[in-house]
N, C-alpha and C positions, 0 to 999 in steps of 0.2 A: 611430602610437606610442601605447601605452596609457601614463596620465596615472595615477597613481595619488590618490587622493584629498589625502594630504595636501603631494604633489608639485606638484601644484595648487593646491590653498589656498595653499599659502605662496608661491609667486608673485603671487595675490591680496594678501596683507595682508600681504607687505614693504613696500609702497607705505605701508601704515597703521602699520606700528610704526615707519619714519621719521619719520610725521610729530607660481533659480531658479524649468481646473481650477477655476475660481471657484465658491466657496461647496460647497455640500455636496448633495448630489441629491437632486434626483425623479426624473424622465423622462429616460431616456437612448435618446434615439433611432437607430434600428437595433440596437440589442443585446439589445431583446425584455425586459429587466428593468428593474427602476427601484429605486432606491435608499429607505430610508427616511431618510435623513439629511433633513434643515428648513434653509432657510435660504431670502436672496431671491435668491442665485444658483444652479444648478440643477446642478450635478455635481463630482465630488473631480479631483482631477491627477496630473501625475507628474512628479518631479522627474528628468529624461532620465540626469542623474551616474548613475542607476541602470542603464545599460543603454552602460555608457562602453565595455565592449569591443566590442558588436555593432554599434555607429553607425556608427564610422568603416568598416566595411567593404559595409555596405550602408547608408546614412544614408534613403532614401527607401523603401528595404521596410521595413525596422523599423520606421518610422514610420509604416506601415501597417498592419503585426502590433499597434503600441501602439492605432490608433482600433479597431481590431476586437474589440479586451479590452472597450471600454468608456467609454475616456478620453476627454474631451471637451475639457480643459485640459491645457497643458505648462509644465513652467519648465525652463525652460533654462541652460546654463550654456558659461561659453567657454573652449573647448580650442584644441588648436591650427588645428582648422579654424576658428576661432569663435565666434559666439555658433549662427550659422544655419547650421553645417555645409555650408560652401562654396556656399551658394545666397547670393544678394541679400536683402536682407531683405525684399524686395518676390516673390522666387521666393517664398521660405519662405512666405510668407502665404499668397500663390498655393497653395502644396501643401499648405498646412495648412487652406484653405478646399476645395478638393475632398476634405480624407477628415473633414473635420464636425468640424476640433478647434483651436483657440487658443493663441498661447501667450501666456500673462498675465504670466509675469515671469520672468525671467533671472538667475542669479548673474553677478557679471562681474569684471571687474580695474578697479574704480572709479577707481582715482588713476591711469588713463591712457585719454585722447580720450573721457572722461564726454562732454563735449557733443554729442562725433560717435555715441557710443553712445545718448545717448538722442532725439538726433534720427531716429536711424533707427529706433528702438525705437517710439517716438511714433507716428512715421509706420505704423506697421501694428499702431497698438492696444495694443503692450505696455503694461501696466499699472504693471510695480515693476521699478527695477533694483537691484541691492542687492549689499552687503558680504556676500561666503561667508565670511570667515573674517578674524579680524584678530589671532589669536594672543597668548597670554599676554603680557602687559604689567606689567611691572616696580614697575608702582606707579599710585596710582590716578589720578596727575594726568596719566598717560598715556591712560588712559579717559576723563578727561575732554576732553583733545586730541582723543581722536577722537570722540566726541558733537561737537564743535565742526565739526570736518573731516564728520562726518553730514550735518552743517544745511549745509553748504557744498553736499556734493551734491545735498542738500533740494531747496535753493534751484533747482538747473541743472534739477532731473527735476519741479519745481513748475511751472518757466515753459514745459515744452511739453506739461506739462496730466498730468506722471505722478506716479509718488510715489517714493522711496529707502526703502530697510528694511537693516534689518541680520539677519543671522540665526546665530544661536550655536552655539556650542560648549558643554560643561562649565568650561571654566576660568572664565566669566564667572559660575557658579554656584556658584563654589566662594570661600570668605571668605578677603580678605586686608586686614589695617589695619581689621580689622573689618567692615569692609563687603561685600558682593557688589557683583563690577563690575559687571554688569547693573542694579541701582541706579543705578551713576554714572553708566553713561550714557545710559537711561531719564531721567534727573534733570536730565539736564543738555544733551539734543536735546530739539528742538522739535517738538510733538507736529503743529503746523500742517504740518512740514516731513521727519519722519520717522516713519516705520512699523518693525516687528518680525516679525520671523519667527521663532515660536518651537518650535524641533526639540524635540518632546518627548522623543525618545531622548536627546538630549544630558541634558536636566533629570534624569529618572531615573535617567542613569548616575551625574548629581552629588551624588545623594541627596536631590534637593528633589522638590517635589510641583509639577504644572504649573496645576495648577488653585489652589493660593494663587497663583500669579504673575500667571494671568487675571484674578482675581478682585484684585489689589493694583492692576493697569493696567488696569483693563477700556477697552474700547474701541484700546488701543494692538498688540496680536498680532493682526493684520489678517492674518498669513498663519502657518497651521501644518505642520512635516514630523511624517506622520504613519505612523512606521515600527517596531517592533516589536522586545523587546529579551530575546536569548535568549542567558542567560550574558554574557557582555562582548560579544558582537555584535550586529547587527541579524539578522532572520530573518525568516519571511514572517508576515504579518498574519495574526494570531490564535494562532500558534505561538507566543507568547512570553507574556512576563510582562503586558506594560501592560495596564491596563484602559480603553483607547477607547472604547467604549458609556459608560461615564461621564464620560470626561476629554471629549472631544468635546462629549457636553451641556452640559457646564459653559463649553466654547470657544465654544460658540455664544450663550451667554448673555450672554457677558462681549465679546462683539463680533467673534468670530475668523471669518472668511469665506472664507475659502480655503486648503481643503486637500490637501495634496499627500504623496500616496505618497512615499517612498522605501526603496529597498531596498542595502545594500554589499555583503553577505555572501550566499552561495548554497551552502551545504552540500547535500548532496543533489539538488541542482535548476541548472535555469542562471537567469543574468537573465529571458531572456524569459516563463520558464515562471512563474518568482518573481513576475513584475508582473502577469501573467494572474492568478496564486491573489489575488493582493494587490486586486486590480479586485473580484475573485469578493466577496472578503470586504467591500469597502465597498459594494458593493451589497444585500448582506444587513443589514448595520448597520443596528442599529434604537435611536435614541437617544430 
């Protein structure tokens, strides 16, 4: 069944309006190139939602077409096979340690079996599980309800040693009651117990600039989608407007250590051809 994007998000963050490469490269082994990106962990990711219609029909070659681009990290996200594409989360590690690639974090459906998700997550190293999407909220003591409900899951993915993040949209960048939700609930979770993930496509589409948001939280955008924005789409890396060679310098500055590709739109091209150019182009980044 293909999952459309926001067909998915919103089963994610119904649960939240009730109530998924590490660091940036050098050496990438077997693919003969290296990266100029800097950081203390050693290559960029890819966020798989980019590659949602070729998975479900081959889940284990595709995920060998992705290490052969380049990719050494994945985040992952859960459709209807999962988080791990009908493997165990002990396969998936398995298959993900013979083709030389990790996966560090996961979008998931947080407000249901968090602790069974992150004990299994735990268990084979994943790093972050996190909110994709928790959908325009009515007013701002609703963002703060879920900052609250954040540190809740903080707390579950603290105690078996990982961490919770949330990672945005536009509507959190855009001003309501005066404020930006993203303030409230930056403000109002705890930084011991929650992380960010900040989609810089979403920021630019809101009109804001991503590098005051690094530079307002430094240290708090521990993970970034770093996707490329042409006309009202996303498009492949470099083809677009953003300026990465400088927003990236400044994410790194300000604390950002993992980032991650993504790609939605393929004018021209398909997914897989989209994540190969996408690879090509972070290899060459020279920040």
């Amino acid at each position: 069944m293909d999952y459309k994007r926001r067909e998915f998000l919103k089963i994610a963050g119904t649960f939240a309006s009730g109530v998924a490469l590490t660091g940036v490269a050098a050496q990438l082994s077997g693919c003969g190139t290296s990266s100029k990106l800097s950081g203390k962990n050693n290559t960029f990711g890819l966020q798989l939602y980019s590659l949602r219609t070729d998975l479900p029909k081959d889940p284990k070659g595709v995920l060998a077409q992705v290490a052969s681009f380049g990719y050494k990290q994945l985040e992952g996200f859960e459709g209807p096979k999962g988080i791990y594409w009908g493997m165990t989360n002990t396969e998936f590690k398995k298959y993900m340690d013979d083709l030389g690639m990790q996966m560090v974090s996961s979008h998931c459906n947080w407000k249901e079996n968090l602790e069974k998700k992150a004990d299994e997550a735990a268990a084979i190293g994943i790093k972050y599980l996190m909110c994709p999407f928790l959908g325009a909220q009515k007013s701002l003591d609703l963002y703060k309800k879920a900052a609250e409900d954040f540190n809740k899951a903080g707390q579950i993915c603290k105690q078996r040693g990982m961490r919770f993040a949330y990672h945005n949209h536009d509507y959190s960048f855009k001003k309501m009651e005066g404020q930006f939700p993203q303030d409230v609930m930056m403000q109002h979770s705890d930084k011991d117990l929650v992380d960010f993930e900040l989609d810089m496509y979403w920021v630019v589409a809101a009109g804001e600039d991503p590098k005051a948001w690094f530079q307002k939280y430094p240290g708090r955008f521990k993970l970034g989608h770093v996707k490329d924005r042409g006309g009202k789409e996303t498009t492949t890396l470099g083809k677009g407007n953003i300026d990465y060679p400088t927003i990236l310098k400044d994410a790194q500055k300000d604390g950002m250590e993992y980032f991650i590709v993504e790609q939605e739109q393929y004018e021209g091209t398909t997914p897989l051809a989209a994540v190969k150019d996408d690879a090509e182009y972070m290899k060459k980044l020279k920040i």
